[in-house]
VOGUGU-64706 format. One record per residue: y, x, z of N, C-alpha, C in turn; residue number from 1. Coordinates in steps of 0.001 Angstrom, whole numbers, m for minus. Layout:
Y;X;Z;Y;X;Z;Y;X;Z;NUM .
...
END
This chain:
12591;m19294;888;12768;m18187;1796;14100;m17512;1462;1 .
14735;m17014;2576;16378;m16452;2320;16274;m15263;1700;2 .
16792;m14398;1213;17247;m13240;952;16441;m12360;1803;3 .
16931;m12900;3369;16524;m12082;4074;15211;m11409;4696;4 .
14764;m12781;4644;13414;m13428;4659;12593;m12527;3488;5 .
12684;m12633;2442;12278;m11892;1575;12122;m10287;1656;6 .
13261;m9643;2016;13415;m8748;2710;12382;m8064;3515;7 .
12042;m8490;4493;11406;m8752;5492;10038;m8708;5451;8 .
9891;m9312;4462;8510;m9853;3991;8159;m8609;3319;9 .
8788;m8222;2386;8175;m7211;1430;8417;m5453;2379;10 .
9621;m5763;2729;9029;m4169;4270;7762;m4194;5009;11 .
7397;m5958;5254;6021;m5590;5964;4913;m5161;5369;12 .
5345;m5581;4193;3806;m5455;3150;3675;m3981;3062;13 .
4767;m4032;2762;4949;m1495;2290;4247;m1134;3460;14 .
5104;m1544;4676;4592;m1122;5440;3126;m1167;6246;15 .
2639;m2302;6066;1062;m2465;6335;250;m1789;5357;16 .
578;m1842;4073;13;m1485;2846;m310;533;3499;17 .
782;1026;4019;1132;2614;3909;86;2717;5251;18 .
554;1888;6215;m648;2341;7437;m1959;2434;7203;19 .
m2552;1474;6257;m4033;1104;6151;m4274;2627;5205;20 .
m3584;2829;4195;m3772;4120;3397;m3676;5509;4452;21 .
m3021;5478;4937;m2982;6164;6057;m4666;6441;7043;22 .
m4531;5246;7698;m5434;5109;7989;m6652;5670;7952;23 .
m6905;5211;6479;m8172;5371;5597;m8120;7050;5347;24 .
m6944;7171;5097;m7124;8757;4728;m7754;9777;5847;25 .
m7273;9080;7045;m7449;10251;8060;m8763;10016;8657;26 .
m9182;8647;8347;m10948;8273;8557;m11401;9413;7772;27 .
m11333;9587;6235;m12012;10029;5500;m12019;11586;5637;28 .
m10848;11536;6216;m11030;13163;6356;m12036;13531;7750;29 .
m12015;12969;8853;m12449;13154;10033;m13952;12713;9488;30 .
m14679;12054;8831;m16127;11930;8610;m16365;12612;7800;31 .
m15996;13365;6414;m16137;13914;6177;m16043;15502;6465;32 .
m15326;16027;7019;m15136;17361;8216;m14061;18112;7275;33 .
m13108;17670;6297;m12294;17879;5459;m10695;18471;6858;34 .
m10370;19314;5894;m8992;20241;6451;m7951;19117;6773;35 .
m7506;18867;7426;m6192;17851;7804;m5439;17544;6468;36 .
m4505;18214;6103;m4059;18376;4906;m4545;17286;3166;37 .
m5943;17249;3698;m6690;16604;3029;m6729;15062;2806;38 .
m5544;14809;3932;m5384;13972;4309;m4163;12525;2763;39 .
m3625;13593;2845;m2475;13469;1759;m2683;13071;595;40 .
m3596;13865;168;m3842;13401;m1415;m4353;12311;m1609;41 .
m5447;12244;m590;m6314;10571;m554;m5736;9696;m171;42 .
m4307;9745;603;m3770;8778;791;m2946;8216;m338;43 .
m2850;9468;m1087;m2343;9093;m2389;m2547;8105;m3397;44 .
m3956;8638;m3343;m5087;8366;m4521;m5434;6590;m3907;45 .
m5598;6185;m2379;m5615;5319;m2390;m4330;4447;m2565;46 .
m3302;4980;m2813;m1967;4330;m3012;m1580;3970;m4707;47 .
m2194;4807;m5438;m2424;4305;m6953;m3579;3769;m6949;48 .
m4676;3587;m5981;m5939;2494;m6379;m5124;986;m6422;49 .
m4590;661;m5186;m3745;m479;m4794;m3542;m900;m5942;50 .
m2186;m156;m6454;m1181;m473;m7186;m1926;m615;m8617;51 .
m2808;20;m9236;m3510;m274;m10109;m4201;m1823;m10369;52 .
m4896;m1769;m8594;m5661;m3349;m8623;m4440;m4172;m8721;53 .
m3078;m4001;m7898;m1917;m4836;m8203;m1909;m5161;m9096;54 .
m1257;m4427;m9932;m1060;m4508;m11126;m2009;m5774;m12233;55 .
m3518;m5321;m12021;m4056;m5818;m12649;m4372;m7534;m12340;56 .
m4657;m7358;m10885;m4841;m8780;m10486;m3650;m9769;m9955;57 .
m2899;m9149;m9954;m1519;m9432;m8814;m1086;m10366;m10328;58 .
817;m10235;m9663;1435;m10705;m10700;2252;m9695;m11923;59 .
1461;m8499;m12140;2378;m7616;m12887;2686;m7069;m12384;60 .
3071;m6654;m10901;3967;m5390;m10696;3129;m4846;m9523;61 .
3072;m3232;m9046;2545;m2925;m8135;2100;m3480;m6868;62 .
3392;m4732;m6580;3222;m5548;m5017;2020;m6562;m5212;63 .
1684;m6415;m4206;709;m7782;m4157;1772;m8840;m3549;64 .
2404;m8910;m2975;3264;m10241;m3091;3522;m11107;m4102;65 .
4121;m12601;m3875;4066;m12987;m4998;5001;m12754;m5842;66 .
5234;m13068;m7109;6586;m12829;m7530;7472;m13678;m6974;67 .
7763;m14590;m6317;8244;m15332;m6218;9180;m14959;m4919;68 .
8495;m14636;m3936;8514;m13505;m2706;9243;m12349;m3202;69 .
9262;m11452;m3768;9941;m10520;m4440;11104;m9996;m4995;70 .
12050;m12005;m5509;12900;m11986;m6325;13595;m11768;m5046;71 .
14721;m11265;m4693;15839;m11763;m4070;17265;m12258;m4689;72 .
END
């Protein structure tokens, strides 16, 4: 994969990765009957869950991509 390609690849991931946290946050706030605002922190909190499971199961670093994917 090119440079660019790589590139590419790892913006989509951030970026799918940030919507779903997103997402999730504003589910959780709307079923739970939580202040808007509320929204933020849990999106947080699910943004160091990720990166934690990354970390642990992945290859070492926050991305779930591979390393290989990563290098440019």
């Amino acid at each position: 994969m090119s440079a660019t390609g790589k590139l590419w690849a790892d913006l989509g991931e951030r970026a799918i990765w940030t919507l779903l946290q997103a997402g999730l946050a504003s589910e959780a706030v709307n079923l739970l009957a939580l202040p808007p605002w509320a929204a933020v922190p849990i999106a947080g909190v699910l943004a160091g869950v990720k990166a934690l499971f990354a970390a642990q199961f992945g290859n070492g670093t926050a991305a779930t991509l591979p390393t290989s994917a990563e290098r440019f």
